[in-house]
C-alpha positions as CSV (number, residue, x, y, z in Angstrom):
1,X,104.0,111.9,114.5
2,X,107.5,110.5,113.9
3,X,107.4,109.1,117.3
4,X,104.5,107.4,117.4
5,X,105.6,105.9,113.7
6,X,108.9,104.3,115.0
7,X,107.2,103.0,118.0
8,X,104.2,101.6,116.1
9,X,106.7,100.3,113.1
10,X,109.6,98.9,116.2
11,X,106.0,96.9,118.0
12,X,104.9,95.3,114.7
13,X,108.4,94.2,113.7
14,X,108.4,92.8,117.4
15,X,105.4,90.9,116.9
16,X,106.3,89.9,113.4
17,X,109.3,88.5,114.0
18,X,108.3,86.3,117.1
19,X,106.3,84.0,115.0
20,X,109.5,82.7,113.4
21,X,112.5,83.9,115.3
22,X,114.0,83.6,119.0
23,X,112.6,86.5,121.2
24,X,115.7,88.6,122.0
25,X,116.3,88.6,118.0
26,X,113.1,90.1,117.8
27,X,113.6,92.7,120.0
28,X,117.0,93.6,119.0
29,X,115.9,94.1,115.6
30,X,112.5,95.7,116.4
31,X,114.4,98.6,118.5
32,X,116.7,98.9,115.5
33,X,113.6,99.9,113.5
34,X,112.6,102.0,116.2
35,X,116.0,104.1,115.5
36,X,116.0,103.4,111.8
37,X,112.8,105.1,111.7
38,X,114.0,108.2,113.8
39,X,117.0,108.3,111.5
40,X,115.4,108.3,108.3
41,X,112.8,111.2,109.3
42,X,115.4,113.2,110.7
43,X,115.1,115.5,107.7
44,X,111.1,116.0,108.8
45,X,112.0,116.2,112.8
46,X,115.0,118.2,112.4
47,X,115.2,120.1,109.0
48,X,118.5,120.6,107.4
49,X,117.7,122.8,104.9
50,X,115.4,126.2,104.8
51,X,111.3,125.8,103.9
52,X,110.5,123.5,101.0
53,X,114.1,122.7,100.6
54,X,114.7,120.0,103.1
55,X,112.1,118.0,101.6
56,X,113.9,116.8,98.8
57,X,117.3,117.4,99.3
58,X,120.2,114.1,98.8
59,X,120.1,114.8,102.5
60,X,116.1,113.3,103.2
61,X,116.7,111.2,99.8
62,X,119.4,109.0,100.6
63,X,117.8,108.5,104.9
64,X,114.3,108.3,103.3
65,X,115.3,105.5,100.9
66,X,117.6,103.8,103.6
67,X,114.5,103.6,106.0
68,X,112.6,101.4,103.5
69,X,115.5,99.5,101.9
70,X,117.2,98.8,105.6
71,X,113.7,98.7,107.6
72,X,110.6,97.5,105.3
73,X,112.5,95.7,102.7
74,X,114.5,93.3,105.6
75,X,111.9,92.6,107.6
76,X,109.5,90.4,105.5
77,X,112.7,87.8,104.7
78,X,112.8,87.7,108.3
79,X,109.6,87.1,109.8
80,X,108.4,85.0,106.6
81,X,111.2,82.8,105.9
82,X,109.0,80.1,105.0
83,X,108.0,82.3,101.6
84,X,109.3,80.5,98.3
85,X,110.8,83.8,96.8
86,X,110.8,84.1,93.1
87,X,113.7,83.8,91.9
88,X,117.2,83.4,93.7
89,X,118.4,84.7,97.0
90,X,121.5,84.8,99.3
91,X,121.1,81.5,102.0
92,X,122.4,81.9,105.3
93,X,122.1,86.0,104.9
94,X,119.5,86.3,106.8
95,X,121.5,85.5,110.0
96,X,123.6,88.6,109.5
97,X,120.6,91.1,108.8
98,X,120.9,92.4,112.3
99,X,124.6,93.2,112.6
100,X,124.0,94.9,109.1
101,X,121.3,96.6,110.3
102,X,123.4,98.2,113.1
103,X,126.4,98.9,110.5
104,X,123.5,100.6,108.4
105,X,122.6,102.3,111.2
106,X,126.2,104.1,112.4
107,X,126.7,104.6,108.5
108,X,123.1,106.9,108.5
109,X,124.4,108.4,111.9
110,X,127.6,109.5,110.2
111,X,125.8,110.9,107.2
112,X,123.8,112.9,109.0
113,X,126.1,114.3,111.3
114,X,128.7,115.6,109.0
115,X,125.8,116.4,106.3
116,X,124.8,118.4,109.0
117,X,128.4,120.3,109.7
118,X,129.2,120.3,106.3
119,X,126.3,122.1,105.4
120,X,127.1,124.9,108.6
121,X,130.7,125.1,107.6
122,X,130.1,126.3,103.9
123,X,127.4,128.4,104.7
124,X,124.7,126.5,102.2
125,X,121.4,127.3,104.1
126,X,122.1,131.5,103.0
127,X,122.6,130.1,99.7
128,X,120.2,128.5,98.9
129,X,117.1,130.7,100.6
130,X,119.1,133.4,98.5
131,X,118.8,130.9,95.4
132,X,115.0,130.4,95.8
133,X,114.3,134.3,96.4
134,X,116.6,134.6,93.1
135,X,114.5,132.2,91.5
136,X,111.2,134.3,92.1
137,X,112.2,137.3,90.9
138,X,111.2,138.9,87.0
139,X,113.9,138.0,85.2
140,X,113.8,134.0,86.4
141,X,110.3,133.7,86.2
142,X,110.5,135.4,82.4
143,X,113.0,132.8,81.4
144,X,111.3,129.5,82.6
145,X,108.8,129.4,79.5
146,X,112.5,129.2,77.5
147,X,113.8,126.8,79.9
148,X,110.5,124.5,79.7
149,X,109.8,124.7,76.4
150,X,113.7,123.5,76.0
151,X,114.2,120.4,78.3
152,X,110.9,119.4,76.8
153,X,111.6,119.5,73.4
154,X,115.0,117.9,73.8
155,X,113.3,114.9,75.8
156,X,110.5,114.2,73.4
157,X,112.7,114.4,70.3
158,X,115.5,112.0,72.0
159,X,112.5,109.6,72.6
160,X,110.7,110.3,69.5
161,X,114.4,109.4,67.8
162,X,115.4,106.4,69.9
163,X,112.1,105.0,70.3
164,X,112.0,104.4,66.1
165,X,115.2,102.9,65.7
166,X,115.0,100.8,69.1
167,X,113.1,98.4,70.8
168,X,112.1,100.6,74.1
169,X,111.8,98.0,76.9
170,X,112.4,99.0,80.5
171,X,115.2,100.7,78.6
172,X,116.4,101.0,74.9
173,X,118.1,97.6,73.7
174,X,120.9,96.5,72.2
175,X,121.8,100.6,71.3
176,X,125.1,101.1,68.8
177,X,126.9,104.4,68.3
178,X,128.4,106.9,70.9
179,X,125.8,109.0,70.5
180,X,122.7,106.6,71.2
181,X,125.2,105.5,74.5
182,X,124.2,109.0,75.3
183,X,120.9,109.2,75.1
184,X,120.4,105.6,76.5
185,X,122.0,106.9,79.7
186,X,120.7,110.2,80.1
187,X,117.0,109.2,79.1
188,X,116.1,108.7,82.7
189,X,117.1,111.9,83.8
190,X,116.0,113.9,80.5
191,X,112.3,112.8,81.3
192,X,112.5,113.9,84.4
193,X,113.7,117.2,84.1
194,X,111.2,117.7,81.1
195,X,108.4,116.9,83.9
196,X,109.6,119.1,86.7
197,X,110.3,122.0,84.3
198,X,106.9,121.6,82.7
199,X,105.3,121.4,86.6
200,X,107.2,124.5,87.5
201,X,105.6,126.1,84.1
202,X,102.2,125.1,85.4
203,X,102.3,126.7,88.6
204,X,103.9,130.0,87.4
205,X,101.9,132.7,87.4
206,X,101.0,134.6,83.8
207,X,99.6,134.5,81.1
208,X,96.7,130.9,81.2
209,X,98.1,130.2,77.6
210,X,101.5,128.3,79.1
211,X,99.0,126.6,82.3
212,X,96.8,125.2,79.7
213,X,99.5,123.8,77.7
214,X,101.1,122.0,80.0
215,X,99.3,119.2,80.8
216,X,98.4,118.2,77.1
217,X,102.1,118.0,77.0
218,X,103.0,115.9,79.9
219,X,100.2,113.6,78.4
220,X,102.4,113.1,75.7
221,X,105.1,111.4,77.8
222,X,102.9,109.1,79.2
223,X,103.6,106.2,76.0
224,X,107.4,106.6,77.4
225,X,106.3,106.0,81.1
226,X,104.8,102.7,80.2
227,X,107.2,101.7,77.9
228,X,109.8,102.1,80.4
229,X,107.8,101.2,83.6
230,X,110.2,102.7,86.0
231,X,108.3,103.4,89.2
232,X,111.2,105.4,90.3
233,X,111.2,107.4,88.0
234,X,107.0,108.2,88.0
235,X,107.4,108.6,91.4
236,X,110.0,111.3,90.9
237,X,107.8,112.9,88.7
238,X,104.9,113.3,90.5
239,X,106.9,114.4,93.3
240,X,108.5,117.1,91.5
241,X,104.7,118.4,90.8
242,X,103.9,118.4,94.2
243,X,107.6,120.3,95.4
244,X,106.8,123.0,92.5
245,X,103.0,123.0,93.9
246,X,104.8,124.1,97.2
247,X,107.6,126.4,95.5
248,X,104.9,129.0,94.0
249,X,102.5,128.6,96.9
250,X,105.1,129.8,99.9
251,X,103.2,127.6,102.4
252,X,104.1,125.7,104.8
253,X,104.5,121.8,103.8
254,X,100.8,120.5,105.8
255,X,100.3,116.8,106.8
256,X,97.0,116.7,105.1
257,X,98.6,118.0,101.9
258,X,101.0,115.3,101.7
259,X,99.3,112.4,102.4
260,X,96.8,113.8,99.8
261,X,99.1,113.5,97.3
262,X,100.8,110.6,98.7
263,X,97.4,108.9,98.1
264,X,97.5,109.8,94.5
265,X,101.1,108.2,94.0
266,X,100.2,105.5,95.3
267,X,97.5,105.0,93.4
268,X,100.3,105.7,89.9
269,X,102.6,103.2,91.7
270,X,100.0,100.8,91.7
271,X,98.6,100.8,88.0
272,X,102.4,100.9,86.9
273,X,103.3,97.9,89.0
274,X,100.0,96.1,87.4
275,X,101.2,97.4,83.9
276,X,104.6,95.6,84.2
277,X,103.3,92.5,85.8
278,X,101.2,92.1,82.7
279,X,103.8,93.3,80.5
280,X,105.6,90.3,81.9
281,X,103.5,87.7,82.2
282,X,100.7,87.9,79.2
283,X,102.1,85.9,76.1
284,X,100.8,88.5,73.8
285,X,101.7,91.5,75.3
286,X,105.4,90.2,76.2
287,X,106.3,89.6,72.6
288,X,104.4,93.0,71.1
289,X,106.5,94.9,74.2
290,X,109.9,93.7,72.5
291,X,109.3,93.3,69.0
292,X,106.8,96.9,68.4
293,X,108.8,100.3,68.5
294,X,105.5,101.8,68.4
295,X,105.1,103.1,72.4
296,X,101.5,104.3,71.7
297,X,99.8,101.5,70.4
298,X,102.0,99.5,72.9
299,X,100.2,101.7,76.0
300,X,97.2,101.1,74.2
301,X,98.0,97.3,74.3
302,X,98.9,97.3,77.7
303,X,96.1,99.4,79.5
304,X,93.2,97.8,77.8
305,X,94.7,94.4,78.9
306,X,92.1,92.4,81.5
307,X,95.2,91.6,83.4
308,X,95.9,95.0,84.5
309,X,93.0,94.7,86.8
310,X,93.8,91.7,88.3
311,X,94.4,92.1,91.9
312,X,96.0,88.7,92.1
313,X,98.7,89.5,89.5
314,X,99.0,92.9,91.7
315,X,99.6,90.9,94.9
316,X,102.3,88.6,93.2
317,X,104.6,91.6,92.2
318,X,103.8,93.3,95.3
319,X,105.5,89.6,97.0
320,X,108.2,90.1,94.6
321,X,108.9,93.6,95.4
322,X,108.8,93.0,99.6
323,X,110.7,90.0,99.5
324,X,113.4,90.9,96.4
325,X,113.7,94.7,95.6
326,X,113.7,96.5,98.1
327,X,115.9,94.2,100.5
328,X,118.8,96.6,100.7
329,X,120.6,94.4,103.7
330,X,120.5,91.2,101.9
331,X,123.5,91.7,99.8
332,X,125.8,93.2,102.1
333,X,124.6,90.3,105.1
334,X,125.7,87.6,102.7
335,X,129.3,89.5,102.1
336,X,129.4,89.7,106.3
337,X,128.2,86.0,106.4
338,X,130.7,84.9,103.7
339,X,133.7,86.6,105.7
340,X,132.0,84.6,108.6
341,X,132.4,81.8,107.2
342,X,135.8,82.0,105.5
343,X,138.1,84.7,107.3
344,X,140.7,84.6,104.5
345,X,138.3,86.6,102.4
346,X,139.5,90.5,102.2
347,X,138.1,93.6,102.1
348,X,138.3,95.6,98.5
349,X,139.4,98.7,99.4
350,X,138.5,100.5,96.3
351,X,139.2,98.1,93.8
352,X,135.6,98.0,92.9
353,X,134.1,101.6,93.7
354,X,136.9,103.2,91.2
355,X,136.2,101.5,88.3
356,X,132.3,102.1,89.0
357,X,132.7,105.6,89.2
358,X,134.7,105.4,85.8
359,X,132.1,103.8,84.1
360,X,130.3,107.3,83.8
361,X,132.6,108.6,81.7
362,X,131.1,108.7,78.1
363,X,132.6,107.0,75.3
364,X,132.8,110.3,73.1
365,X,135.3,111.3,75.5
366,X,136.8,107.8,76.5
367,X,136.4,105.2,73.1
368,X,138.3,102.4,75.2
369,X,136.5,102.7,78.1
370,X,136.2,99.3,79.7
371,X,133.0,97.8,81.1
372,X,133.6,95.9,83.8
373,X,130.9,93.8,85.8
374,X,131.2,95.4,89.1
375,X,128.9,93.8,90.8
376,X,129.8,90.5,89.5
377,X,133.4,91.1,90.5
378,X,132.2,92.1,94.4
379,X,129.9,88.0,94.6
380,X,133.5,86.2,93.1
381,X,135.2,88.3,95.7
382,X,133.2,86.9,98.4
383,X,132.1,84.4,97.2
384,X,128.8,84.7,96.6
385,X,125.9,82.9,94.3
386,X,125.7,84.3,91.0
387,X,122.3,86.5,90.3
388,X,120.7,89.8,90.2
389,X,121.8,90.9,92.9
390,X,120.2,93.7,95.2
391,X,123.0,96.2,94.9
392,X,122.9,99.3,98.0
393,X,124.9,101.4,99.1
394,X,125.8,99.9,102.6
395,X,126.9,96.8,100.4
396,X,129.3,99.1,97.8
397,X,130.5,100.6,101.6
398,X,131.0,97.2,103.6
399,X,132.6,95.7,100.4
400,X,135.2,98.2,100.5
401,X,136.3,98.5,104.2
402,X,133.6,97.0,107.0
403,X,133.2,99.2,109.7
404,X,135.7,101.4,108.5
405,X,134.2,101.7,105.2
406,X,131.1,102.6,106.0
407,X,131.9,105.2,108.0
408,X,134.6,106.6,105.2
409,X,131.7,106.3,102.6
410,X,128.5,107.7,104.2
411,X,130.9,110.7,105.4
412,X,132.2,111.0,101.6
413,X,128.4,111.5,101.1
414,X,127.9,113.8,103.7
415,X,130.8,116.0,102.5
416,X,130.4,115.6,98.7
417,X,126.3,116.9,98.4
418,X,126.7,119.7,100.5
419,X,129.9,121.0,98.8
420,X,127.9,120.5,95.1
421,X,124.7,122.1,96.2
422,X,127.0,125.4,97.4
423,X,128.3,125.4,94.0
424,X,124.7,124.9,92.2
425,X,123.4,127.9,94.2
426,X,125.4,130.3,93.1
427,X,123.7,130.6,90.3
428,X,120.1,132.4,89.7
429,X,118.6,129.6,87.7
430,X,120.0,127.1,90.5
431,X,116.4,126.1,91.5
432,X,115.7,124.4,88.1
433,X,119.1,123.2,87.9
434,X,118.2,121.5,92.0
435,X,114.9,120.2,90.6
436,X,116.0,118.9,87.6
437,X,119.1,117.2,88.8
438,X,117.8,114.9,91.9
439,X,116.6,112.3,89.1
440,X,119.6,110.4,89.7
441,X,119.9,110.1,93.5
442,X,117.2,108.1,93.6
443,X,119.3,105.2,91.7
444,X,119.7,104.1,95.6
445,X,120.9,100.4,94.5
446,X,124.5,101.7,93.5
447,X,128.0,101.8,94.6
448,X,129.2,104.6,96.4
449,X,131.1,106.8,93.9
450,X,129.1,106.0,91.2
451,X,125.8,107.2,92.8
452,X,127.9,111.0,93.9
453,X,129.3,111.1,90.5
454,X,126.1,110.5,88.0
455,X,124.4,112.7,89.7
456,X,127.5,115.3,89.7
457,X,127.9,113.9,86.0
458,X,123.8,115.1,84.9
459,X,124.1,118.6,87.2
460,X,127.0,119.6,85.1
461,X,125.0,118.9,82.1
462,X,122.4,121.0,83.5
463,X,124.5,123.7,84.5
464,X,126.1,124.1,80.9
465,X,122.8,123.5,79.1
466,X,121.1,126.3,81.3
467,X,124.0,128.8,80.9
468,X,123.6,128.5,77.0
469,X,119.7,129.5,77.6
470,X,120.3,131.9,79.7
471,X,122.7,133.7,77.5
472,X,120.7,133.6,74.7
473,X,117.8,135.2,76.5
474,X,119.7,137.6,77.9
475,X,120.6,138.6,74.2
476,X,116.6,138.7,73.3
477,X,116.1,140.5,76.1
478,X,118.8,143.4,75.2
479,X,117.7,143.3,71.9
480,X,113.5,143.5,73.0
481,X,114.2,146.4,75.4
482,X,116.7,147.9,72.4
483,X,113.7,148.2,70.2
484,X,111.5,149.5,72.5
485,X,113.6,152.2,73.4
């Protein structure tokens, strides 16, 4: 199947790109999706990881994401270059997608090579079909209820608290206090976890009182979905259903299945594209969005509006999304075209990926903490136009070192995740802890330490949160069998 995909996806990009560009461009960059597309389905062709595992691992993460951001966000700037795009967007880049494309290519091949090794050398395949046995047995399966009814309740009173004292708009605004810093960053990854652990609570079997409850309850965190209108993070969601679906049912992951449910998230990524489009653009809605803290009435607002069913309004973000957000070469092309044009211009080295990774550090611990603008700091290095810039991880490499340092920071990645995950699965609970924790790998427009440590920074959260739980329920438990005896 992956076969036929990268031929089929390397003979459109062929054909595509001939209507604007010389031939052997078009060919050059059409076999280059070819391999992009073999690449980034390793994980499928070749699985890294035991069963279920190696479908959502940072290994098949980070190559799945690189296939659209290198191979279906590119290609539309390329063969449509006549397209006004909204907004701003790097000149000249364009030229310097395909030598990108190849850097973003070795980087991948790195990744997955010493993923690969790294994952051999520390043993982490025993570890983790060990974890997920672990995870099935009595005394994990009696804890989950705890753990679910937990995460949730900590997620819907956060967004309960910070939804009343602030104006929830794609994200909480203009939020004061160390505290609320805390919330505002974690509120991503609290949701999800709430979701997966509630999906994992659906599937379990026992007692129907916990099946029936849950999907009341994830109805409940709907208002926050479309007041935030992350598509990631839906996405993640409803992924995390069908990866505990999988989890209880011990089956093999079938074709049919997935695209079945692949159907279905489309169809969510859809209505939430159409909900922020008219969140955007209607007057009305656009000024009730940031002035109301009420999130129900605001959903209310929002999915009754005649807009949402406008398939022209749908095809205009759609544009937007093709041509703007998901061009993950774009940034790191006009870097290589900059350097092109002015030799004198240095690599970083660093000087921008260490003070990313600091910026995780929260201000309880660090009051001082500085907040610089990396990314702004990378476009005055090289010189580039001031906007929103598409940030990626092959840009946050290239900016640091070129060649040299992306094949230094896609091998960091391929030693760092394996050497965390071996550390996760040592523990029995490490399956909610390896559900719960992915949230923030799919921040894929990052920099290259800060995308290894937030998601480092949000397991270790887990990991103490869960050992507090499981502690106290191994007390209840004593105590329950104490008073039976």
């Amino acid at each position: 199947f992956v076969g036929w995909l990268a031929f089929g996806w390397g003979a459109a990009s062929f054909f595509l790109l001939l209507l604007h560009r010389e031939p052997s461009v078009a060919l050059q960059f059409s076999v280059g999706m070819m391999i992009l597309t073999l690449l980034g389905f390793r994980w499928w062709t070749n699985p890294v990881h035991p069963g279920i595992l190696t479908y959502m691992s940072p290994h098949s993460i980070i190559l799945f994401h690189s296939f659209f951001y290198f191979g279906l966000g590119s290609l539309p700037r390329l063969a449509f270059p006549h397209v006004e795009l909204v907004g701003y967007y790097n000149i000249g880049a364009e030229d310097f997608y395909l030598p990108m494309l190849m850097l973003g290519l070795l980087g991948l091949g790195v990744f997955d090579l010493v993923y690969r090794g790294m994952v051999r050398a520390v043993g982490l395949n025993d570890r983790m079909e060990a974890g997920l046995e672990s995870y099935h047995t009595p005394q994990i399966q009696a804890f989950l209820p705890l753990a679910a009814f937990f995460w949730y309740s900590v997620c819907l009173l956060v967004f309960v608290y910070m939804s009343r004292k602030y104006i929830m708009h794609i994200h909480f605004t203009n939020v004061e206090g160390a505290v609320d810093n805390i919330f505002l960053q974690s509120a991503h990854s609290l949701i999800a976890t709430a979701w997966a652990v509630m999906s994992l609570m659906f599937f379990r079997s026992g007692p129907r009182l916990y099946r029936n409850l849950v999907p009341p309850s994830l109805a409940l965190l709907l208002p926050f979905f479309f007041a935030f209108q992350n598509r990631r993070i839906l996405i993640y969601c409803l992924v995390t259903t069908v990866f505990a679906y999988f989890i209880y049912s011990r089956k093999g992951v079938k074709l049919k299945t997935v695209a079945l449910w692949g159907v279905l998230i489309l169809g969510a990524f859809l209505i939430m594209t159409s909900a922020r489009y008219v969140t955007i653009t209607d007057p009305s809605i656009k000024r009730f969005a940031r002035e109301d803290r009420n999130v129900i009435q605001r959903t209310l607002q929002v999915i009754t509006a005649p807009e949402l069913r406008n398939l022209e309004g749908a095809e205009t973000a759609f544009e937007s999304i093709l041509f703007r957000r998901l061009n993950g070469l774009d940034w790191a092309a006009a870097m290589m075209a900059a350097r092109s044009y002015n030799p004198g211009i240095s690599f970083l080295w660093g000087r921008h990926n260490f003070p990313a990774a600091a910026t995780i550090i929260p201000r309880v611990i660090w009051p001082g903490k500085p907040l610089p603008a990396i990314e702004r700091v990378i476009d005055q290095h090289f010189e580039l136009a001031r906007f929103d810039q598409l940030g990626s991880l092959i840009g946050s490499a290239y900016a640091d070192g070129g060649v040299v340092g992306v094949v230094i920071g896609f091998g960091f990645l391929g030693i760092f995740f394996p050497l965390v995950l071996r550390f996760i699965f040592i523990r029995k609970d490490a399956m909610i802890i390896y559900l719960g924790g992915m949230i923030p790998l799919l921040a894929y427009e990052n920099f290259i330490l800060k995308y290894s440590l937030q998601w480092l920074r949000w397991v270790l959260i887990l990991m103490a949160a869960q050992s507090a739980l499981l502690f106290l329920f191994t007390i209840m438990q004593a105590r329950r069998e104490g008073a039976e005896i």
